[in-house]
VOZATOR-297351 format. One line per field, with one value per residue (C-alpha): residue in three letters; x, y, z; residue number from 1. Coordinates in Angstrom, 1 decimal, always signed. Example, Ala and Ser with C-alpha at 12.3 -4.5 7.8 and 13.67 -1.06 7.14 Angstrom:
! VOZATOR-297351
aa: (ALA | SER)
xx: (+12.3 | +13.7)
yy: (-4.5 | -1.1)
zz: (+7.8 | +7.1)
i: (1 | 2)
//
This chain:
! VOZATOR-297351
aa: (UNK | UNK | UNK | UNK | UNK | UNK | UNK | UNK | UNK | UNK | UNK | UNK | UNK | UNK | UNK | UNK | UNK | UNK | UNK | UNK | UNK | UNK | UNK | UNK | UNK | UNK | UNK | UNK | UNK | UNK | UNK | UNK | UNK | UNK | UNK | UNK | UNK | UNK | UNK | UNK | UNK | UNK | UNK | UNK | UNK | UNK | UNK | UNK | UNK | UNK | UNK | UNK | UNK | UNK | UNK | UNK | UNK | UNK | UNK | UNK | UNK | UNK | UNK | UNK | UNK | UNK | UNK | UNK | UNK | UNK | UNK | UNK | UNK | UNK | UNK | UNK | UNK | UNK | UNK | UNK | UNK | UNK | UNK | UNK | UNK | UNK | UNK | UNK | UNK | UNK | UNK | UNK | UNK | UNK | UNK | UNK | UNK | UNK | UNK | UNK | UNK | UNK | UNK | UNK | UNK | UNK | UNK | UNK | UNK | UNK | UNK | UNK | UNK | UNK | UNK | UNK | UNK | UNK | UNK | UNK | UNK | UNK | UNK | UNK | UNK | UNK | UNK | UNK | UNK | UNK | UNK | UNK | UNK | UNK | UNK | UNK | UNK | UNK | UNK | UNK | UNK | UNK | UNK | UNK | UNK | UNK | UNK | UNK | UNK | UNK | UNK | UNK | UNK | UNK | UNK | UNK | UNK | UNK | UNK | UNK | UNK | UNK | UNK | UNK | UNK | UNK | UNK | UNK | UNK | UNK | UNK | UNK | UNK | UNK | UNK | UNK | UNK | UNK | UNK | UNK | UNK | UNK | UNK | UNK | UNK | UNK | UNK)
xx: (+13.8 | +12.5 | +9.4 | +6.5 | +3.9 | +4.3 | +3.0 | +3.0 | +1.2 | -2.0 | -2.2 | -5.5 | -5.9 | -8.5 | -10.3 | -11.4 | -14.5 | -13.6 | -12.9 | -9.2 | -8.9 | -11.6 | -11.6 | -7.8 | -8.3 | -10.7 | -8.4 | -5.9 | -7.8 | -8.9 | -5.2 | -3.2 | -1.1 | -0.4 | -2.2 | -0.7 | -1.8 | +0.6 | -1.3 | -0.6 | +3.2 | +3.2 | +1.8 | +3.6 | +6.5 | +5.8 | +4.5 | +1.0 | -1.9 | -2.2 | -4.1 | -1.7 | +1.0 | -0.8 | -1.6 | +2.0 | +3.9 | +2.2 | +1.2 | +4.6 | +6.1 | +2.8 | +3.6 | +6.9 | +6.5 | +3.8 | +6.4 | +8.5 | +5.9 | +5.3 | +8.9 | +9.0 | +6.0 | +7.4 | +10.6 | +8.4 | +6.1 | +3.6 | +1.5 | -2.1 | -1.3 | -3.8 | -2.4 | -3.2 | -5.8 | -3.5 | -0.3 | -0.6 | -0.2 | +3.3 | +5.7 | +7.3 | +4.9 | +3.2 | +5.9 | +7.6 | +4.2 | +4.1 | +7.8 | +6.0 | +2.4 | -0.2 | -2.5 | -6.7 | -8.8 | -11.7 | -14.0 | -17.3 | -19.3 | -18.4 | -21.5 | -21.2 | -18.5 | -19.7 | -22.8 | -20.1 | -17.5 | -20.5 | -19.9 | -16.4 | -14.3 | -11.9 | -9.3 | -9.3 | -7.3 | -8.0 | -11.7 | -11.9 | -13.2 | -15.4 | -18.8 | -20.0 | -18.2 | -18.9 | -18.5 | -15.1 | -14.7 | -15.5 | -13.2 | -10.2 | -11.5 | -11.2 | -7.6 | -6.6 | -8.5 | -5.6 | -3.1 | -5.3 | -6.2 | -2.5 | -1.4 | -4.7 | -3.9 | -7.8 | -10.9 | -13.7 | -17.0 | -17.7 | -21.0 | -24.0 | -21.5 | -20.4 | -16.9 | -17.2 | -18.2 | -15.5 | -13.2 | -14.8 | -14.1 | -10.8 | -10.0 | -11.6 | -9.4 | -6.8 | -6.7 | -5.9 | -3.5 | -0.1 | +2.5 | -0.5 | -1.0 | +0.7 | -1.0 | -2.2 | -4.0 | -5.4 | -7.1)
yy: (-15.8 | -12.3 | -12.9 | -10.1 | -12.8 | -16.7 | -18.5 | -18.6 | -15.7 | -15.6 | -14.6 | -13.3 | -13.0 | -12.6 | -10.1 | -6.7 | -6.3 | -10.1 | -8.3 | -9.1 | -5.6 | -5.6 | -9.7 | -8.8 | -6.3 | -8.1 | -11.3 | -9.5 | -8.3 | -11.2 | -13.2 | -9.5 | -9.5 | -6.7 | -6.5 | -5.2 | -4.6 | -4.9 | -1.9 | +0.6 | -0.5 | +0.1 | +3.7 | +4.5 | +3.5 | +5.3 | +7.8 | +8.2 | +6.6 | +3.4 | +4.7 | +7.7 | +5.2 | +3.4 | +6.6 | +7.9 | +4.8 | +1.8 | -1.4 | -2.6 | +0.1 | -1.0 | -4.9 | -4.4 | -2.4 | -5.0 | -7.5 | -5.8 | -5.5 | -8.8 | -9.5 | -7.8 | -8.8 | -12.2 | -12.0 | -11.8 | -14.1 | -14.1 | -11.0 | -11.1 | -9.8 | -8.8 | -8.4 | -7.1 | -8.7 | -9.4 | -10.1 | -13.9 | -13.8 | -12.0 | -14.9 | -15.6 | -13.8 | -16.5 | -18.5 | -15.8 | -15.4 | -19.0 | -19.0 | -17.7 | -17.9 | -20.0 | -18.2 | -17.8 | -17.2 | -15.1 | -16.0 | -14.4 | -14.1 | -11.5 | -9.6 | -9.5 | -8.1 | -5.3 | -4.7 | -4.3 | -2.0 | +0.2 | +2.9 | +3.9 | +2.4 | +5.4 | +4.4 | +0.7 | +1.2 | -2.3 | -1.9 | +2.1 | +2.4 | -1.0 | +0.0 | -3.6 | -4.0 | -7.1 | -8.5 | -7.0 | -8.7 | -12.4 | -11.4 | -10.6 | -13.9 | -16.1 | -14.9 | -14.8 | -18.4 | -21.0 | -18.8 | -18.5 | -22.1 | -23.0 | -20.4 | -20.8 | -23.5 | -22.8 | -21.4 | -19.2 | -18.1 | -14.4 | -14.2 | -13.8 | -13.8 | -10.7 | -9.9 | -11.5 | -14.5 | -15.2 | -14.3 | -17.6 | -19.8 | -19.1 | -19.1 | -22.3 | -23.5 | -22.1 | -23.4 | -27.3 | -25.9 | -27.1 | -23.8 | -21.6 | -20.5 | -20.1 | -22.0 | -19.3 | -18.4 | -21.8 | -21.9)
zz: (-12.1 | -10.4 | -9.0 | -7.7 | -6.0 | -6.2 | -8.5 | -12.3 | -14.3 | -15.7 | -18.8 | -20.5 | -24.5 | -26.6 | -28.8 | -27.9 | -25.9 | -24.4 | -21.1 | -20.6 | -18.4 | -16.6 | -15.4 | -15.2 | -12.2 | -10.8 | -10.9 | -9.2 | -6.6 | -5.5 | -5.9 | -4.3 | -7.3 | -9.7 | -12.6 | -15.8 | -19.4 | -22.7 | -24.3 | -21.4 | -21.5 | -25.0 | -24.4 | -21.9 | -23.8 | -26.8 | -24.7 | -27.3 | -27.2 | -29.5 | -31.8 | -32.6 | -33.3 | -35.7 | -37.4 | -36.8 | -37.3 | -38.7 | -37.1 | -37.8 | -35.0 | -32.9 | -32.7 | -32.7 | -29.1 | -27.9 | -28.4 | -26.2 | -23.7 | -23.9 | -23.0 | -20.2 | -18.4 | -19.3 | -17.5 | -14.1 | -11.8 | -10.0 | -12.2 | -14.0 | -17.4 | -20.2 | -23.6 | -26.7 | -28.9 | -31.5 | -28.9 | -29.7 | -33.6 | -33.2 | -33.7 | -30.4 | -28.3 | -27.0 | -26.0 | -23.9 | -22.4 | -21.5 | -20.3 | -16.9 | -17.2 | -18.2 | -20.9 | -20.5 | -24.1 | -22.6 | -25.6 | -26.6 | -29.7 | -32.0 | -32.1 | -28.3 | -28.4 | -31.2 | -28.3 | -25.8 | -27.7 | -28.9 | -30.8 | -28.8 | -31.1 | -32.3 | -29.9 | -31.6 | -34.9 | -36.0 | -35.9 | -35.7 | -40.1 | -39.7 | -40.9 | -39.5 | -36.2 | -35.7 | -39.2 | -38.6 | -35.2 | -37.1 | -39.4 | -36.8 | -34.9 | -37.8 | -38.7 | -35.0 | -33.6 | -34.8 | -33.0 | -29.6 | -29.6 | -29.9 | -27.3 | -24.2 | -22.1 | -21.0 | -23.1 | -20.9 | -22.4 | -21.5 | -23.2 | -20.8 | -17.4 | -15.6 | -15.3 | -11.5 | -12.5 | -15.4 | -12.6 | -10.9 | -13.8 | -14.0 | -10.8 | -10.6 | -13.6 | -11.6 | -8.3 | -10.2 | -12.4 | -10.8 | -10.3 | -11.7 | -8.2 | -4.6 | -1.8 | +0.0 | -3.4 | -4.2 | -0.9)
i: (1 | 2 | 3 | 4 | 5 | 6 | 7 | 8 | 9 | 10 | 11 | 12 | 13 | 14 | 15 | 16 | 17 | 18 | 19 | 20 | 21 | 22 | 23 | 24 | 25 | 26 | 27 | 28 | 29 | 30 | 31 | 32 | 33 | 34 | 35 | 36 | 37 | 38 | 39 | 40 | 41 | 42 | 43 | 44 | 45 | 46 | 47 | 48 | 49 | 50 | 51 | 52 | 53 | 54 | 55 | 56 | 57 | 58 | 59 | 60 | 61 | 62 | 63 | 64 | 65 | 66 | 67 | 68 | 69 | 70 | 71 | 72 | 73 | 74 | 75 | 76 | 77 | 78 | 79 | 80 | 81 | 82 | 83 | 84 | 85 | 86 | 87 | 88 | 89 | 90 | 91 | 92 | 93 | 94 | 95 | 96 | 97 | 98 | 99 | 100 | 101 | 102 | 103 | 104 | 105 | 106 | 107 | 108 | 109 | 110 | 111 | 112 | 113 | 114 | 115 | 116 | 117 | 118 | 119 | 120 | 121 | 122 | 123 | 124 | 125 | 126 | 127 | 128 | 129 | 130 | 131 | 132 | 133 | 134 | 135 | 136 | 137 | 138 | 139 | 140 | 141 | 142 | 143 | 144 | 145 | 146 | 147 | 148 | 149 | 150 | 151 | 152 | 153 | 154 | 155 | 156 | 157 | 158 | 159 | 160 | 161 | 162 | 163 | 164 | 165 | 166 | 167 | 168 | 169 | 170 | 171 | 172 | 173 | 174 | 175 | 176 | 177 | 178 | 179 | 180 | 181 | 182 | 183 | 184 | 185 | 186 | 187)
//
């Protein structure tokens, strides 16, 4: 097993606006390990922006890169990883992830998460036409919350916390998480 830091990943899902990217940074920050996001992979890969392969290709082509993303990231340790809203619901995806990482559901009420998407939503194909974001958002919630329940081995509450402060919570979940983290990073 190839390893970048010691220790197991941590893995953040969740729906858009939840703050997987931005607690993910910070998270790594704090643990010195590299932080790296499905949905850059897959544009780098595809070497377009997300929304251009939706509109180009489908969300077929889409998951079908994110899976491959998610396989990659898998095959190290030791990372803090924040995937794709939607990653989870793939078949297979979320136990690749857990192969080497223990996943966090960063969890927030929908019309939260509307407030904190705003109005830059064009680069979010899944939600980009919604004339009621966050009747969209409940929507993609309630089709996505069987599959994140049975992938998060731990459930955080974004609303009404900075981004410095969810880092807290998991990292307190963290430090009694057996393999989760390295020593050095527990203490």
């Amino acid at each position: 097993m190839d390893l970048i830091a010691p220790g197991r990943n941590v893995v953040l899902i969740g729906l858009m606006g939840a703050g997987k990217s931005t607690v993910g940074r910070i998270l790594a920050e704090r643990l010195g390990r590299p932080f790296v996001d499905t949905d850059d992979l897959v544009e780098d890969e595809a070497g377009m922006a997300i929304r251009d392969i939706f509109a180009e290709k489908g969300e077929r082509a889409f998951r079908s890169l994110e899976s491959e993303a998610v396989r990659r990231v898998s095959a190290l340790r030791g990372q803090v990883v924040a995937v794709g809203g939607g990653a989870v619901s793939t078949p297979g995806n979320a136990t690749q992830l857990r192969m080497t990482g223990d996943l966090v559901l960063l969890d927030a009420d929908p019309a939260v998460l509307a407030e904190r998407l705003g109005t830059d939503v064009e680069d979010r194909p899944m939600v980009a036409e919604a004339d009621d974001l966050a009747a969209r958002l409940a929507e993609l919630r309630r089709r996505r919350d069987h599959d994140y329940a049975r992938a998060a081995s731990c459930t955080v509450r974004t609303d009404g916390r900075t981004p410095e402060e969810v880092a807290d919570a998991i990292l307190d979940w963290a430090r009694h998480r057996p393999g989760l983290l390295s020593r050095d990073e527990r203490e």
